[in-house]
C-alpha positions in Angstrom: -2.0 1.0 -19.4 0.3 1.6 -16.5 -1.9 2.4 -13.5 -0.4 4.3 -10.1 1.3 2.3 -7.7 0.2 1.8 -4.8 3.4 1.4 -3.1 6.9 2.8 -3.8 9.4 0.2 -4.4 12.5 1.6 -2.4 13.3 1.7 1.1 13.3 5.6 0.9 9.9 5.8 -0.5 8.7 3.0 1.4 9.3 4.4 4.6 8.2 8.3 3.4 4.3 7.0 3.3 2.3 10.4 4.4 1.2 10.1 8.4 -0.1 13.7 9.8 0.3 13.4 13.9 -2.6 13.2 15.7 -1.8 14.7 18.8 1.6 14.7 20.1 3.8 16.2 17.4 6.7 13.3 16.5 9.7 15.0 18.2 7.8 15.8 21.6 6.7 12.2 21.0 10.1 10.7 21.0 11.2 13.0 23.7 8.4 11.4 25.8 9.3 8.0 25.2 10.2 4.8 27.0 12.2 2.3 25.7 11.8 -1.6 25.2 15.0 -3.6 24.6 13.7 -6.8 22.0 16.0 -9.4 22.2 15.0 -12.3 20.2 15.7 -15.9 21.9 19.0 -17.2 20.8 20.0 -14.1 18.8 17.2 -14.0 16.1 16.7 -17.4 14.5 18.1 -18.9 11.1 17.1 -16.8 7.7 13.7 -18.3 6.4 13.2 -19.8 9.8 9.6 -20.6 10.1 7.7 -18.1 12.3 4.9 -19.6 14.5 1.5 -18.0 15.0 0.9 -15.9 18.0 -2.7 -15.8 19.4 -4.2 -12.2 18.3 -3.6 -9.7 21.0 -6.6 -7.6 22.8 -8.0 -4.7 20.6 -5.3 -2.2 21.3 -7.1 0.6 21.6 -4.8 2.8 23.4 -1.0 3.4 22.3 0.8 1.3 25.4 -1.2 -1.5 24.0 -0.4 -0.9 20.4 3.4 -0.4 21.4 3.2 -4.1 23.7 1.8 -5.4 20.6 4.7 -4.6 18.2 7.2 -5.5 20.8 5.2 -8.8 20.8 5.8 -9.2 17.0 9.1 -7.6 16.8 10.3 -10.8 19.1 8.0 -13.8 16.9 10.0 -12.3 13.7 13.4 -12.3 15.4 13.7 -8.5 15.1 16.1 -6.8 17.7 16.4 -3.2 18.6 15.1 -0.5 21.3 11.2 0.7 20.8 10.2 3.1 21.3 6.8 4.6 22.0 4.0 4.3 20.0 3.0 7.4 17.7 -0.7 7.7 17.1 -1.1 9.4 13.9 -3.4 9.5 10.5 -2.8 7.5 8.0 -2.4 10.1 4.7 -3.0 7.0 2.4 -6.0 5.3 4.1 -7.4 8.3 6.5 -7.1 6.1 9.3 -5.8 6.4 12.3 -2.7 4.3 13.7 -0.4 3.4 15.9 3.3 3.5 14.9 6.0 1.8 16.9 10.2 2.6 15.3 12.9 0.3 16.6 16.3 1.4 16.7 19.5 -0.6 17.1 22.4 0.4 19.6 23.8 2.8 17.3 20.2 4.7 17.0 20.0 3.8 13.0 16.1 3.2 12.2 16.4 -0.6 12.4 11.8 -1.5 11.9 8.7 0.0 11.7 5.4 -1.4 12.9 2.4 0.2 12.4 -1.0 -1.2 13.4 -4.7 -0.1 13.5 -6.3 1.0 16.6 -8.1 -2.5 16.9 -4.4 -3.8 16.8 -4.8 -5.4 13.1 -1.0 -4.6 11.6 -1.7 -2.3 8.5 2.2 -1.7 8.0 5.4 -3.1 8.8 9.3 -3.1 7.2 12.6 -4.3 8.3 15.5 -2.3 7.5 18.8 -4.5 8.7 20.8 -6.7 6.2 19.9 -9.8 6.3 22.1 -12.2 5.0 20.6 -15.7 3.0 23.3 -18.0 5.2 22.4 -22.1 3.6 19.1 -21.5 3.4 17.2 -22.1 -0.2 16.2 -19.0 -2.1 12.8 -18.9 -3.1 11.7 -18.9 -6.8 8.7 -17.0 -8.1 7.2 -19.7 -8.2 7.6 -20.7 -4.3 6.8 -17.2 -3.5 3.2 -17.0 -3.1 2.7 -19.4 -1.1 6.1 -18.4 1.6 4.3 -14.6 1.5 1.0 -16.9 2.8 3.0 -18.3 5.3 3.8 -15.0 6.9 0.3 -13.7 6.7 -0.6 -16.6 8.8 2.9 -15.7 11.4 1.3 -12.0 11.8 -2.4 -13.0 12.2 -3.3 -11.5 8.7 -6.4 -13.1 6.5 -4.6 -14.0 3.2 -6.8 -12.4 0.5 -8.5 -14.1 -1.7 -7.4 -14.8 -5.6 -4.1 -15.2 -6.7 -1.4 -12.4 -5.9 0.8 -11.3 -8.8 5.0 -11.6 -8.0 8.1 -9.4 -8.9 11.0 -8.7 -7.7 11.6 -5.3 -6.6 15.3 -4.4 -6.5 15.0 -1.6 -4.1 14.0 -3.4 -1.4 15.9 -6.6 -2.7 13.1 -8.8 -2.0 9.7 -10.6 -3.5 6.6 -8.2 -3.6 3.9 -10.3 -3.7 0.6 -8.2 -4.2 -3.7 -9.1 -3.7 -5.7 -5.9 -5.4 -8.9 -5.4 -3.4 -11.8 -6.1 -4.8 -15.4 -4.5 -3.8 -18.2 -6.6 -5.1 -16.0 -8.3 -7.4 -14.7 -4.6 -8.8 -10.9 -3.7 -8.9 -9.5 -1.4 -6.7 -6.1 -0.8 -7.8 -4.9 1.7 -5.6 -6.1 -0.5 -2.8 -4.8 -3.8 -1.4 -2.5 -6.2 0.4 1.3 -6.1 -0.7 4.0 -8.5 1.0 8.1 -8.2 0.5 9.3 -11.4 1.1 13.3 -11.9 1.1 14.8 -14.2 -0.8 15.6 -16.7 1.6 12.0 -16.1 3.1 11.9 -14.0 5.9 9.7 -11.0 6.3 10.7 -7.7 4.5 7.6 -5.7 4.6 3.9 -5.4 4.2 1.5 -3.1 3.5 -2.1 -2.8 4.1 -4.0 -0.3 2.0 -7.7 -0.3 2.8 -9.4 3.3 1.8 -12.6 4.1 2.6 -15.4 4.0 0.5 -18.1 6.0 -0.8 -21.7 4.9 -1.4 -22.1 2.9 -5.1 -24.7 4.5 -6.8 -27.9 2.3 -7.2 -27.6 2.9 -11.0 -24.3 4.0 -12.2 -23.7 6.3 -15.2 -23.5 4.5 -18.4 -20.7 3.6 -20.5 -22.1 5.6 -23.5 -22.1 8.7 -20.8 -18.9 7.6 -19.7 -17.6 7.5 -23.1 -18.8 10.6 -23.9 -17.5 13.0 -21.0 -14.0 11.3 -22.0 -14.7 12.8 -26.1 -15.6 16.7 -24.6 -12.4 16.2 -22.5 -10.5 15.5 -25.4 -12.4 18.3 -27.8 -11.2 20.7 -25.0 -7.5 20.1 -25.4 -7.8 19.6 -29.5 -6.7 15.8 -29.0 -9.5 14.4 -30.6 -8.4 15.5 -34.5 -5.1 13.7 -33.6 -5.0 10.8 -35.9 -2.9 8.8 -33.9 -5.4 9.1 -31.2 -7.6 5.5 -30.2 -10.0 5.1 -26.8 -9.9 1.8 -24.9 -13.3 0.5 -23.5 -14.7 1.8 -20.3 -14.6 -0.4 -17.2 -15.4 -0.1 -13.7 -12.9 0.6 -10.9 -13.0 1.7 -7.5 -10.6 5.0 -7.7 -9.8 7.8 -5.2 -10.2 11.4 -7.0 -7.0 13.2 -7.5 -8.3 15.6 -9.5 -6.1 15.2 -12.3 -8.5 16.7 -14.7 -10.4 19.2 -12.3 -8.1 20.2 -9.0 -11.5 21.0 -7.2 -12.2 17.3 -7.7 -9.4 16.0 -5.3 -10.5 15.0 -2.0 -9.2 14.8 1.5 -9.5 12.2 3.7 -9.8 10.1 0.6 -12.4 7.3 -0.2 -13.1 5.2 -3.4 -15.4 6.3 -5.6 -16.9 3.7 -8.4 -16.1 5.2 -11.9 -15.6 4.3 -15.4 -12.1 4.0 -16.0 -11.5 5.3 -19.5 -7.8 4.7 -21.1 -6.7 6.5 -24.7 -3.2 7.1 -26.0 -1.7 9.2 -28.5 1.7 10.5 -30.0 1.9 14.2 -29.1 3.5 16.6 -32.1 7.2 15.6 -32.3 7.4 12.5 -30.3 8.1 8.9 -31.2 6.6 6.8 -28.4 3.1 7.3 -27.6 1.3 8.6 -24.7 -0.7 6.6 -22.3 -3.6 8.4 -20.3 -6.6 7.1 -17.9 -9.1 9.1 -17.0 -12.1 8.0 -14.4 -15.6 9.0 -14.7 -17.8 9.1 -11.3 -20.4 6.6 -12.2 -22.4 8.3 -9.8 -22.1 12.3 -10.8 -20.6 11.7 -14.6 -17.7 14.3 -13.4 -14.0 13.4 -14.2 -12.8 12.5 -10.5 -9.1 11.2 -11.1 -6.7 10.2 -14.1 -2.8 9.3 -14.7 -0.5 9.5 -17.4 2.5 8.0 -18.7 4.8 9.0 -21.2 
């Protein structure tokens, strides 16, 4: 079953992530803003170089801090550019609230993004110049892992526990290597810790998706219950006499509603619910490929709260 990503692969979509201003509006923002040169020493360092770890900065609980921090980072990963200032805004993925710092080169193209949290823990960041591999080795997927460690450990991130699965995403042209969250050992696949690493090893991007979370219910619905508000789902759209039609086994997932089956079940800011995650195919009238559905049952209320499909 395919399951919704988390992340776009593309630099487009990558950098199109929902933010809502929180106070100044973006344009009145940049109007406002001073400017911070970042030169790195000796023009930026070899490709791959090796990044060394910078104490943590102070909580940055106001922008000027958050905007010093990224300036701070922006020079340990050899970025270069003009930042500007920091735009405090909500995070449309996670509900929180950030800080956002753009950098842009002398010709005002977008050259970085960093966006941290208001305690100054980096939740997003992405480098948009061409890099070029020069002599250094290119890393295998088998290397990968453990250079997308490495730069956890340059940007004062915890590297997640378990082992991260690898691609290679060719919009960004670089590694994505991904940890899921887990909640008391329970999936959350919308959730987690993603890290584009280019193919000579520098940094590409990162992202830190950590929704909130709703209560777990002391004694979640049962899989029979589960099960069964999946079969009156399928009664209702006269899917259930299709004899193409089979029904995986429920499991538990932490999901965000999207109301997929029930618009009023959509929610806003959004938090992980525990559910049942229910996934049945079938081949509609006329088609030759089947088509993949999952829909999640609240383990707390037995209502379907989100679902996706594939065709």
């Amino acid at each position: 079953m395919i399951q919704p990503a988390p992340f776009e692969s593309s630099r487009r979509a990558f950098l199109a992530r929902s933010f809502v201003p929180a106070g100044l509006g973006v344009a009145l923002a940049l109007a406002m803003a001073g400017t911070v040169l970042v030169r790195p020493p000796g023009g930026g360092g070899a490709a791959g170089a090796p990044v060394a770890p910078a104490p943590l900065p102070a909580p940055a609980l106001d922008p000027k801090a958050s905007r010093q921090a990224a300036v701070d980072l922006a020079v340990r990963l050899g970025l270069s550019g003009i930042a500007g200032t920091a735009m405090r805004q909500v995070d449309g993925v996670a509900g929180r609230v950030v800080d956002t710092v753009e950098f842009h080169g002398a010709d005002g193209r977008l050259t970085a993004e960093i966006t941290s949290a208001t305690d100054g823990r980096l939740v997003r960041f992405v480098d948009l110049t061409d890099q070029p591999a020069g002599g250094a080795p290119r890393l295998a997927a088998t290397t990968v892992p453990a250079a997308a460690r490495g730069l956890l450990a340059a940007v004062r991130l915890p590297v997640p526990p378990g082992e991260p699965v690898n691609t290679w995403d060719a919009g960004m042209d670089a590694w994505c290597v991904r940890w899921t969250r887990t909640i008391d050992g329970i999936a959350a696949p919308t959730d987690g810790l993603s890290v584009w690493v280019r193919p000579a090893g520098r940094l590409k991007a990162l992202d830190d998706i950590e929704s909130p979370v709703s209560p777990a219910p002391p004694q979640p619905l049962t899989v029979d219950a589960a099960r069964a508000a999946v079969e009156a789902y399928l009664h209702r759209l006269g899917l259930d006499v299709l004899p193409s039609l089979t029904v995986g086994v429920p499991r538990l997932a932490w999901v965000l509603p999207n109301g997929f089956a029930d618009p009023t079940e959509a929610q806003a800011p959004p938090a992980l619910h525990l559910a049942w995650a229910v996934t049945f195919s079938y081949v509609p009238p006329g088609w030759s490929e089947r088509h993949d559905v999952e829909l999640d049952v609240d383990a707390t209320t037995g209502a379907l709260i989100a679902g996706t499909e594939t065709a």
